[in-house]
N, C-alpha and C positions, 0 to 999 in steps of 0.2 A: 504493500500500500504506500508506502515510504517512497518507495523508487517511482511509483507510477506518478506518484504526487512530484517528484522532484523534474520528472519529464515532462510531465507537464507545464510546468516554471521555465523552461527552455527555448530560448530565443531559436529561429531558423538556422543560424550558425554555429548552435551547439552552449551557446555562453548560456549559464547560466540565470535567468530574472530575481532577482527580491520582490518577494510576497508584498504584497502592499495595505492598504485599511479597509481598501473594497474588496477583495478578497476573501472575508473572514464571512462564514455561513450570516446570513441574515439570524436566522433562529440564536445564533451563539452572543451575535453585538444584544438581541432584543434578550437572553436570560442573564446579563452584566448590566445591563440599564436596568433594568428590574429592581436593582439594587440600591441606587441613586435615588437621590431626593428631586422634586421634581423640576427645578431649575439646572439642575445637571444632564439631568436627561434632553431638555433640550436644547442645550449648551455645544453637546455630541453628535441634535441632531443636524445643526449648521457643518459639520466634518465634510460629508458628502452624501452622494442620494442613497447609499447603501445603510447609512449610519439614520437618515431621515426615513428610510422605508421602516427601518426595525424600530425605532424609535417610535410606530406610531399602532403595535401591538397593543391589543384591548389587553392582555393581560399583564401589562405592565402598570400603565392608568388604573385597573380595576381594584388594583393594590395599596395606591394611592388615594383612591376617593373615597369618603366620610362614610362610615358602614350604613348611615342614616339617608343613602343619598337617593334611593326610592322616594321615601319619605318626601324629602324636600322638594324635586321632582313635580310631586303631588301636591304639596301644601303650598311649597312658593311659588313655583312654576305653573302649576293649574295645567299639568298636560304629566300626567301619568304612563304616557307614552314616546315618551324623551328617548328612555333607554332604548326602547327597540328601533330607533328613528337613527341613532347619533351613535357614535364610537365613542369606548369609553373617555379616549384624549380630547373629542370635545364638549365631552360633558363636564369631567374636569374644568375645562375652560369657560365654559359657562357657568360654574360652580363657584368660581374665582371675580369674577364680576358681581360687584353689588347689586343685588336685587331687591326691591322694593315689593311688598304685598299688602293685605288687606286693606285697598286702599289708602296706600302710601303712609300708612302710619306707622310700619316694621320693616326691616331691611332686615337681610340675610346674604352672608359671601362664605366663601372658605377662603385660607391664608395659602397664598397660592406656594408658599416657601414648604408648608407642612400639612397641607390637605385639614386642620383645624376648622372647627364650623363655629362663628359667629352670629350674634343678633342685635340688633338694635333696635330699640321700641321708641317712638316717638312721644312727645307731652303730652300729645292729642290724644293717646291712647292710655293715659294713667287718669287714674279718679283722683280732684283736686277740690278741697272742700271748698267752697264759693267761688269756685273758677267762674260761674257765672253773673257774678254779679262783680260790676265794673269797678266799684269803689274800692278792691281789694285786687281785680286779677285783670290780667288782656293779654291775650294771645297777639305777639308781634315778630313781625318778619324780620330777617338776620341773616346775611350771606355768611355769620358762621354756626349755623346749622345744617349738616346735611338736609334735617327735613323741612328747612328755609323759615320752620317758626319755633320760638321756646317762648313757654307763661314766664309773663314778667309781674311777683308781686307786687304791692306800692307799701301796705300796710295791714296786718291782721293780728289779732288772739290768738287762733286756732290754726298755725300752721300742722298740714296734712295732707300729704301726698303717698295713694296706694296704686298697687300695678299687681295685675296678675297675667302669666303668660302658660301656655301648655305646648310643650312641644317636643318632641322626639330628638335628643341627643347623643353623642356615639358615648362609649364609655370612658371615664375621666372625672375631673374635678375640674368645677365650671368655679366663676365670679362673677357677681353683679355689683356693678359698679350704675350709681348715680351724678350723671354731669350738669352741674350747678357755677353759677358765678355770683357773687353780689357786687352789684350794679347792672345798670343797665350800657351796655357798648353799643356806638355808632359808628359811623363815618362823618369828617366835617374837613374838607378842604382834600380830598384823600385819605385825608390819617385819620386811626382808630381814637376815636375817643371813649372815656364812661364817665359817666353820670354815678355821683354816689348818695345824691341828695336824700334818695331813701333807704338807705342804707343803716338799719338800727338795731338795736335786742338780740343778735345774735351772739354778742358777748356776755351775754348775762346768765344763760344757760343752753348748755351742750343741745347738739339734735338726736336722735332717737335713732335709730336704724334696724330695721328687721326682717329676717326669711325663714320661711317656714315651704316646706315641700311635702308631695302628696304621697310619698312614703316614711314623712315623720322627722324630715332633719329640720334642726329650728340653730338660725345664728344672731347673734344679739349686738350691738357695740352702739356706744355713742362719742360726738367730737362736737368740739367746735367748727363751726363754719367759718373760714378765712382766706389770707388774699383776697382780695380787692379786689377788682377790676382783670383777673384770669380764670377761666373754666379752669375747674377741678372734677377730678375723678374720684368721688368720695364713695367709699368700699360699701356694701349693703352687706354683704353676706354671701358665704359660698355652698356650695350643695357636692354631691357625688353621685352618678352614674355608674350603675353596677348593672341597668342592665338595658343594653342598649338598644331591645325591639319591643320596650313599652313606652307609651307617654309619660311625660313626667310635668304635673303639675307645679310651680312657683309661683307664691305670694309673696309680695316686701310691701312695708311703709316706710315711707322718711317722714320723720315726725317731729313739732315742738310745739306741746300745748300745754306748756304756761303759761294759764291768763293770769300772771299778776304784771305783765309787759306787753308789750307790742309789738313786733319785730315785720320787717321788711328790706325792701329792695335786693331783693333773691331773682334769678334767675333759673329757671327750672327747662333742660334743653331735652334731654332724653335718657335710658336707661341701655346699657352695655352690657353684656352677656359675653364672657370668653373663658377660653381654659384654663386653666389653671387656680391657683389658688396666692393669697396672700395675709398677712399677718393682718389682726381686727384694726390695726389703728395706721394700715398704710391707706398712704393718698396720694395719686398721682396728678400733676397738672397738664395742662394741652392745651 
């Protein structure tokens, strides 16, 4: 086999060829991609057309996409027939693209670096105690909003914001994170400005924070609200997935109802859902 393989290699004149990149079976490049994370993969597939044929195996992608991705398919995509339509590489890639659903109040992507499944729930879709009456709440537009609006308070007693979501995750440890700013930011000549005029009582006592899941995990912590004038990613509580082909329902409040104060000029944009997990009193800014 050796020899026949080496005659093969062999120039008309007897000289021996070097093996080269496109030479090497298709099947052999796509069971070494398989291995690779998925920016690697198609890193390899720019090499040449041999390295871009194999590179574009379902069973390589099928390894890589979120065990959930029926599911999502179905619930964010509204076409439960993606998969038999699409290869797995461009489901993947469409998996990776923020997607927007129920009437644009939640987004949904995977991390196209680790096939990771995210969520994001917009304001419009959390229950806000007197969101509707004006004296207290308004919903206002904000080019930094992905969902172009967050509730802006002025002044209340009973700060109260609840969110519940259900939804099919792969297995792991998630966090929900709530993105808040006090003050209100604009634009005024180009540059960002904020307003802090309402800005009061959140020094006086911490905020509340809570998750509870529909298999029993319950997380607790409170902080202070601070920075000024930058979105904060203030931690809600984490959960675990143990098992990956049932729904899993989540509840949280962000909460502070001390009526012996008044507090305002908060900013309330949307709720963050990703994996991993973090200690009760981290906070990250953006």
């Amino acid at each position: 086999m050796g020899a026949g393989f080496s005659a093969s290699m062999a120039d008309e004149d007897g000289s021996e060829e070097k093996p080269r990149l496109g030479d090497i079976p298709e099947n052999c490049m796509a069971m070494v991609l398989m291995y690779l994370d998925p920016p690697d993969v198609c890193k390899y597939a720019r090499l040449n057309r041999a390295f871009r044929a194999a590179s574009s195996a379902d069973f390589i992608w099928e390894s890589k996409l979120p065990s959930n991705y029926l599911y999502v398919m179905d619930r964010v995509f509204e076409d439960s027939t993606m998969g038999d339509k699409l290869g797995k590489r461009e489901i993947y890639a469409r998996l990776c693209r923020r997607k927007m659903f129920d009437n644009g109040t939640r987004e949904f992507w995977v991390d196209k670096n680790t096939g990771s499944s995210f969520l994001s729930i917009s304001s419009k879709a959390l229950r806000i105690t007197g969101i509707d009456d004006r004296r207290y709440w308004n919903f206002i537009s904000t080019e930094e909003s992905r969902f172009q609006t967050v509730a802006y308070l002025q002044q209340t007693w009973w700060f109260e914001v609840e969110g519940e979501f259900e939804f099919q995750f792969p297995a792991g440890k998630y966090s929900v994170f709530i993105r808040l700013q006090l003050g209100r930011s604009s634009k005024r000549l180009g540059r960002r400005v904020c307003n802090f005029d309402h800005v009061h009582g959140w020094d006086i006592k911490p905020v509340k924070f809570q998750l509870t899941t529909s298999d029993g995990q319950h997380d607790v912590s409170q902080c202070f609200l601070e920075n000024p004038g930058n979105w904060v990613n203030y931690h809600v509580g984490s959960f675990v997935v143990e098992n990956p082909n049932s729904l899993m329902k989540i509840k949280f409040s962000v909460t502070q109802i001390d009526c012996t104060h008044t507090k305002g000029g908060v900013c309330v944009d949307s709720v963050l859902v990703r994996p991993g997990s973090v200690g009760k009193d981290s906070r990250s800014s953006s």
